[in-house]
C-alpha positions in Angstrom: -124.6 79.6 45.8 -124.8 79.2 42.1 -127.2 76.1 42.9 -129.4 78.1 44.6 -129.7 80.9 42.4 -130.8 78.4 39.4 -133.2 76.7 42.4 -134.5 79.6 42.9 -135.7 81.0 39.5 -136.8 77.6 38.0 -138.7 77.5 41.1 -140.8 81.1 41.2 -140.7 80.8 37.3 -141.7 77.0 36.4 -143.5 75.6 39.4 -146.9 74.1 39.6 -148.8 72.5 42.7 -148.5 68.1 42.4 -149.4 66.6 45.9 -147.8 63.5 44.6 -144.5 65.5 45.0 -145.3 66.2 48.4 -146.4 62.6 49.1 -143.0 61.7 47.9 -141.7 64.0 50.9 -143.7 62.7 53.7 -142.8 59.0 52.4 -139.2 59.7 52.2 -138.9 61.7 55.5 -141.2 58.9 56.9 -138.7 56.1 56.1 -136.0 58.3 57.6 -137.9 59.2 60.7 -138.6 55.3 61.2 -135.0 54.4 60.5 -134.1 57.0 63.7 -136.6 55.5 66.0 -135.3 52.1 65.5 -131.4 53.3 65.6 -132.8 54.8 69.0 -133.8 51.4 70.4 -130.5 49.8 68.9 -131.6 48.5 65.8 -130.0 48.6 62.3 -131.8 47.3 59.8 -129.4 48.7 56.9 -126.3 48.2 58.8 -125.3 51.0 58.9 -123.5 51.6 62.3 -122.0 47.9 62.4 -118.2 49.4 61.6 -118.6 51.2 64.7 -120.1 49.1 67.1 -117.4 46.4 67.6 -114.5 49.7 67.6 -112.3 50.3 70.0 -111.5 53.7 68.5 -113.3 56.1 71.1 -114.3 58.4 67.8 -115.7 56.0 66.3 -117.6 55.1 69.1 -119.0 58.3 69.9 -119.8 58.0 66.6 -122.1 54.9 67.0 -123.7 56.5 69.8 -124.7 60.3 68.4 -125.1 59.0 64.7 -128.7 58.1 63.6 -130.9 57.2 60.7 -128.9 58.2 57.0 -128.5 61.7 58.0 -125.9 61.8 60.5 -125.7 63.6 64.2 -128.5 65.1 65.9 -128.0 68.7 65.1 -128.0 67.4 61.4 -130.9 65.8 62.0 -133.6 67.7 63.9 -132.5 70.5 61.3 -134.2 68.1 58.5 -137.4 67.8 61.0 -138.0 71.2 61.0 -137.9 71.4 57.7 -140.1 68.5 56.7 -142.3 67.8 59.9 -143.8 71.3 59.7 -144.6 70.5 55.9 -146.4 67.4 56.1 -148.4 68.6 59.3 -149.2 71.1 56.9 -150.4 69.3 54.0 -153.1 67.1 56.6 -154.1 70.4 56.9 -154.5 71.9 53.5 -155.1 68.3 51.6 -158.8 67.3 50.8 -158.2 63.9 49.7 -159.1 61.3 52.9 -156.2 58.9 51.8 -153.4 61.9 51.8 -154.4 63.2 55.1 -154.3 59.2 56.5 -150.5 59.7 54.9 -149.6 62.5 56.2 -150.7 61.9 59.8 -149.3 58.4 60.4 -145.9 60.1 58.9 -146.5 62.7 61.9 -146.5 60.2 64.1 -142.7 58.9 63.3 -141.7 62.4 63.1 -142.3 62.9 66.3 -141.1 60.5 67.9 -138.0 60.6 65.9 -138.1 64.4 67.1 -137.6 62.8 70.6 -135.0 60.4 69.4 -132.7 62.7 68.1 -132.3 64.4 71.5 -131.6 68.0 70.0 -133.3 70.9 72.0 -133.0 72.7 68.7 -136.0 70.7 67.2 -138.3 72.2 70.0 -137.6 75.5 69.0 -138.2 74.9 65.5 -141.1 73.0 66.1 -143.1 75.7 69.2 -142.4 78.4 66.3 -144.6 76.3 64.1 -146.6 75.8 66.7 -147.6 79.1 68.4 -147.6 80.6 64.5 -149.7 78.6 62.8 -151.8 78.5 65.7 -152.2 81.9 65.1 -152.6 81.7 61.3 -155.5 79.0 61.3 -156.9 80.2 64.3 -159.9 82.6 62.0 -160.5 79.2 60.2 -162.6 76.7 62.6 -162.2 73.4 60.1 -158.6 74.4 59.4 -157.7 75.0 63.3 -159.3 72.2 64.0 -157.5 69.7 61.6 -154.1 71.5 62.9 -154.7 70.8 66.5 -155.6 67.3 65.7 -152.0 66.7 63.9 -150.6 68.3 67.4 -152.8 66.4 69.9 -151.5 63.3 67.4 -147.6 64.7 68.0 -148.0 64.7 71.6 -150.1 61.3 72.1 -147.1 60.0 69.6 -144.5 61.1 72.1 -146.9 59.2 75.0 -146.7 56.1 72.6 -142.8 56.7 72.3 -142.9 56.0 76.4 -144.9 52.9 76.2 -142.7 51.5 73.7 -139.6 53.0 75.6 -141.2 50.4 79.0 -141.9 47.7 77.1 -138.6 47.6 75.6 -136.8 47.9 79.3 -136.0 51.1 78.4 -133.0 49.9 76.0 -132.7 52.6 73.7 -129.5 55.4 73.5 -129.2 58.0 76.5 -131.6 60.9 76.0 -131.0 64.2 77.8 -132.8 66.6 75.8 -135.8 68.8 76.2 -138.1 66.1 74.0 -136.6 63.6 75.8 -138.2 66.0 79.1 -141.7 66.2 77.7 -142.2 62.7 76.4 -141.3 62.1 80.6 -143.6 64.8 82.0 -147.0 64.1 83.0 -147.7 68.3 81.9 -147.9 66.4 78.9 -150.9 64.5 79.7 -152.6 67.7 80.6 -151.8 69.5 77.0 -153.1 66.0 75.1 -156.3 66.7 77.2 -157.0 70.4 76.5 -156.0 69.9 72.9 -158.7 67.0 72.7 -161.1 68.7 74.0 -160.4 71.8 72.2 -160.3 69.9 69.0 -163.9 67.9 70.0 -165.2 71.3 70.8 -163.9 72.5 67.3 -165.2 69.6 65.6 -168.5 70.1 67.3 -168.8 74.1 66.2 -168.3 73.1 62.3 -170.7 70.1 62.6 -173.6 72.3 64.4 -173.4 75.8 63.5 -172.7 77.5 60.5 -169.4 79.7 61.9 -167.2 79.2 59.2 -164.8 82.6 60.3 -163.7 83.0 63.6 -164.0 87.1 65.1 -160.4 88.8 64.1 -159.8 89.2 68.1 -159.1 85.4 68.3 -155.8 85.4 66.5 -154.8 88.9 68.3 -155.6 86.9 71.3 -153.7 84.0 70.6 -151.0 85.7 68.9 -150.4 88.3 71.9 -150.7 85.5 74.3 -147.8 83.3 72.5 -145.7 86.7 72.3 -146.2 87.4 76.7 -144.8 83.5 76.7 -141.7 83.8 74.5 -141.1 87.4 76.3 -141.5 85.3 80.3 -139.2 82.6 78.5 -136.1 85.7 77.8 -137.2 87.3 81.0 -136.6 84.4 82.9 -133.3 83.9 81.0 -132.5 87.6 81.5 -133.3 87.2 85.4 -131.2 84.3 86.6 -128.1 85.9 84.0 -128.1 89.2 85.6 -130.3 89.2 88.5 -130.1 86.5 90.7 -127.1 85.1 89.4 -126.7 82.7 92.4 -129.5 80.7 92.3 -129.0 76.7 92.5 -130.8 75.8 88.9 -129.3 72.4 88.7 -129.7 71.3 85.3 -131.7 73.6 84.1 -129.1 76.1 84.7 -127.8 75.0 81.1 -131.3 76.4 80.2 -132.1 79.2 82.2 -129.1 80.8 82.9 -126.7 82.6 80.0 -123.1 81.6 80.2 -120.3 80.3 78.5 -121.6 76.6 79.1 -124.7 77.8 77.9 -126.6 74.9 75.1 -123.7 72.5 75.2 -121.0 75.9 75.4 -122.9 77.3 72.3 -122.5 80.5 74.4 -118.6 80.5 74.6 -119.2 80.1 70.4 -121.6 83.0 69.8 -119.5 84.8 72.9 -116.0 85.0 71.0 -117.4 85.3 67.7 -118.9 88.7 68.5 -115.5 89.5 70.2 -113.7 88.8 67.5 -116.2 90.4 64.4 -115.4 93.3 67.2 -112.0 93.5 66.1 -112.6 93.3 62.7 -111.9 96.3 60.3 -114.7 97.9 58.7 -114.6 96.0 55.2 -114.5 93.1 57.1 -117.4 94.5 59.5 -119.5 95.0 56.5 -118.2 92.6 54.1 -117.1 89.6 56.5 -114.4 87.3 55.9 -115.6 84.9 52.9 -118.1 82.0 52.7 -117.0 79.2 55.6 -114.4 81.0 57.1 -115.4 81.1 60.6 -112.6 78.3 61.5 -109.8 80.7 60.7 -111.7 83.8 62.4 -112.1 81.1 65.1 -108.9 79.7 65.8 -107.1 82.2 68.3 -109.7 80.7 70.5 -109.1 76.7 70.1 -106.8 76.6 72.9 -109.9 77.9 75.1 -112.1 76.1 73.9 -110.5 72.6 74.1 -109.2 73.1 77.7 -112.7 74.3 78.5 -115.1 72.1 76.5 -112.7 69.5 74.8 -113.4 70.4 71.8 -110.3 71.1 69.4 -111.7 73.0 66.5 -115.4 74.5 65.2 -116.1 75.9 61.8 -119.3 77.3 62.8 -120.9 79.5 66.0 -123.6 77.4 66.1 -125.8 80.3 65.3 -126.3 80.4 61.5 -127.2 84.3 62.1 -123.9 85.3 64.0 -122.0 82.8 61.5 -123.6 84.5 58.5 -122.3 87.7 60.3 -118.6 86.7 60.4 -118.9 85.5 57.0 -120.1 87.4 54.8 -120.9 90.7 56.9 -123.7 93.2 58.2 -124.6 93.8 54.4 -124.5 89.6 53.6 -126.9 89.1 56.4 -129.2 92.2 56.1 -129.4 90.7 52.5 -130.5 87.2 53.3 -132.9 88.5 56.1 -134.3 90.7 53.8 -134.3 87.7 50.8 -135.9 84.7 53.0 -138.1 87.6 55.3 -139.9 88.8 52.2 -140.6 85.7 50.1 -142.0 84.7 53.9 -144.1 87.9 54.6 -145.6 87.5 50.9 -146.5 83.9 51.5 -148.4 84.7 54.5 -150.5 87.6 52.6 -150.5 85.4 49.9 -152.0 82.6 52.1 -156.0 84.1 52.2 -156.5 83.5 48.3 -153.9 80.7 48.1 -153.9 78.4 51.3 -151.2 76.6 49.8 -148.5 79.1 51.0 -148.9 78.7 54.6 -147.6 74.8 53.7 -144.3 76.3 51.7 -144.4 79.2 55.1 -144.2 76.1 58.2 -140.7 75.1 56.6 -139.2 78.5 56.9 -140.6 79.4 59.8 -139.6 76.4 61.6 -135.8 76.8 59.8 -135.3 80.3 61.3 -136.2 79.5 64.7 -133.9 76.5 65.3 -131.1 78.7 63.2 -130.9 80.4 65.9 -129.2 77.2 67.8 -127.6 75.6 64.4 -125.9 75.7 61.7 -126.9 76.1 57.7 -126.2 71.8 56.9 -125.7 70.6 52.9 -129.0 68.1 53.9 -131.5 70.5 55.1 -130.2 73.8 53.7 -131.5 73.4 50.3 -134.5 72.4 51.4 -135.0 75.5 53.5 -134.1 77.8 50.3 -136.6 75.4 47.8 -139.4 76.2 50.9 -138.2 79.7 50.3 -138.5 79.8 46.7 -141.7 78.2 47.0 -143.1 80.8 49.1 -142.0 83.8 46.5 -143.7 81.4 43.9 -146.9 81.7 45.8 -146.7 85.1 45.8 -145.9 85.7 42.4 -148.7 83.7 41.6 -151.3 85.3 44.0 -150.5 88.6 42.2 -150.5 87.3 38.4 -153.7 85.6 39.5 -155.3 88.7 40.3 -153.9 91.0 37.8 -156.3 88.6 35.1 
């Protein structure tokens, strides 16, 4: 917390724009991303997994199986996509340097297919929050939407790519069950790469021809009211088949569609009992929580349960940093971090119209809260999220220095 705190005001205090720093980012995360897409198809370059491989120790071959590039398991790991992925897309967008942008969009590529790779449905709601926002928030700029829905069309045709590879190889890489895994298989897919061409050629073709260089302020109420009706079908449908028509044969989307214990790998028997049991607390504890990383003692009158049920024989999180940040440290710890990470994020975005360069420090937390919702806060994407933060305070602060001269 300490670490944070000093993060934070060297951050808003002492920080000035380098896109070399950010070149270091994509090139790091790019290495990473290529180290998961060959771990997917069984290769180790750095040798990492070999301990595990020739183990008889069912851990540790579990282990060799869920375990990928240098960050660890796939919750780890799409956490650090959504952090970084969103960023770099971002930079193609707001960079003006041909070189950068040839960077940053081959470092796209990777990410996306190691967002397929590391078989988390978590990245995809991370990433469709960076989406359907940023959508929104370039959609009055024609040369800015346009370069965004490139860098998507490029995600997608980089998940298509991810298939080829996937047949050429005789599809030997590790089992894949995950809603990435889904759309890299779909053929709906197909269909978005071709509206999103010709969306972007049309795009391309208005900034060439005419001289519209803002869009009418109805398009991103359009857009933006259309994403909201989509993620309000997407609860409704939820809501329907978990109250409603409770006896409808999903198959496996039931694990999806329907709201249950087993719900997202039993992450619905987690956030289920830790509301039951931050219902018995007392109200300092209701208010105040029970200390940092506590959740495993809060948790464990409810071990018993959850091995019989799920086999697993201990958590230390609910897999819901919101609900965990609840238990921990109370309605007044999370009303403050809300209120900490939603204002440096509201300021960015105003920011963003006389200093473009906050909607880049803006993807990261955007994309962090949404797949919080499914996760948990991880020492390797964590403080990342809270620099992005800081980031996006700084680009307030400077926006209002800037026009207080």
């Amino acid at each position: 917390m300490l670490f944070y705190a000093a993060v934070y005001f060297l951050i808003t205090r002492c920080f000035r724009f380098k896109e070399y720093v950010f070149i270091a980012l994509a090139a790091a995360s790019g290495i990473i991303y290529l180290l998961a897409v060959l771990n997917g198809f069984y290769l180790d370059p750095l040798g990492i997994l070999e301990t595990f491989k020739s183990s008889s120790d069912q851990s540790d071959i579990r282990f060799y199986n869920e375990f990928m590039t240098t960050i660890g398991n796939k919750n780890m790991f799409s956490s650090v996509i959504c952090v970084t992925l969103p960023v770099i897309i971002s930079m193609f967008v707001y960079t003006k340097k041909l070189w950068c942008r040839a960077v940053y969009l081959s470092i796209t590529v990777l990410g996306s297919m190691a967002a397929v790779i590391c078989d988390s449905d978590s990245v995809v709601l991370g990433l469709g929050a960076f989406i359907m926002v940023f959508t929104t928030a370039y959609s009055r700029d024609p040369i800015k939407l346009r370069k965004f829905l490139l860098a998507i069309t490029v995600m997608f045709l980089s998940v298509k790519l991810l298939w080829l590879i996937s047949l050429i190889s005789g599809e030997h890489y590790k089992e894949l069950s995950a809603i990435p895994y889904k759309i890299m298989l779909s053929n709906t897919t197909n269909f978005v790469i071709a509206a999103l061409s010709v969306i972007t050629a049309a795009l391309y073709i208005v900034t060439l021809k005419t001289k519209i260089t803002r869009f009418p302020l109805a398009v991103p109420i359009a857009l933006g009211s259309l994403f909201c009706i989509a993620v309000l079908a997407g609860l409704g449908t939820i809501i329907y088949y978990t109250f409603i028509n409770t006896t409808a044969d999903l198959g496996e989307k039931e694990r999806v569609l329907r709201y249950s214990d087993a719900w997202g790998t039993h992450r619905g028997f987690m956030w289920n009992k830790s509301l039951e049991a931050f219902g018995g607390f007392n109200v300092f504890n209701k208010l105040f929580g029970t200390g940092p990383e506590t959740l495993f003692y809060t948790f464990s009158p409810y071990f018993g349960e959850l091995a019989e049920r799920f086999g697993d024989g201990s958590t230390d999180a609910a897999h819901n940093e919101y609900i965990n940040y609840l238990l921990n440290i109370g309605i007044f710890g999370l009303l403050s971090y809300l209120t900490f990470v939603g204002s440096a994020l509201a300021g960015a975005f105003r920011a963003a119209k006389k200093n473009p360069i906050a909607l880049v420090f803006a993807s990261a937390v955007v994309a962090y809260l949404a797949q919080a919702v499914v996760n948990i806060a991880l020492p390797i994407a964590t403080p990342l999220f809270i620099v992005f933060v800081s980031l996006c305070e700084t680009a307030k602060r400077q926006t209002i220095a800037q026009a207080n001269k």
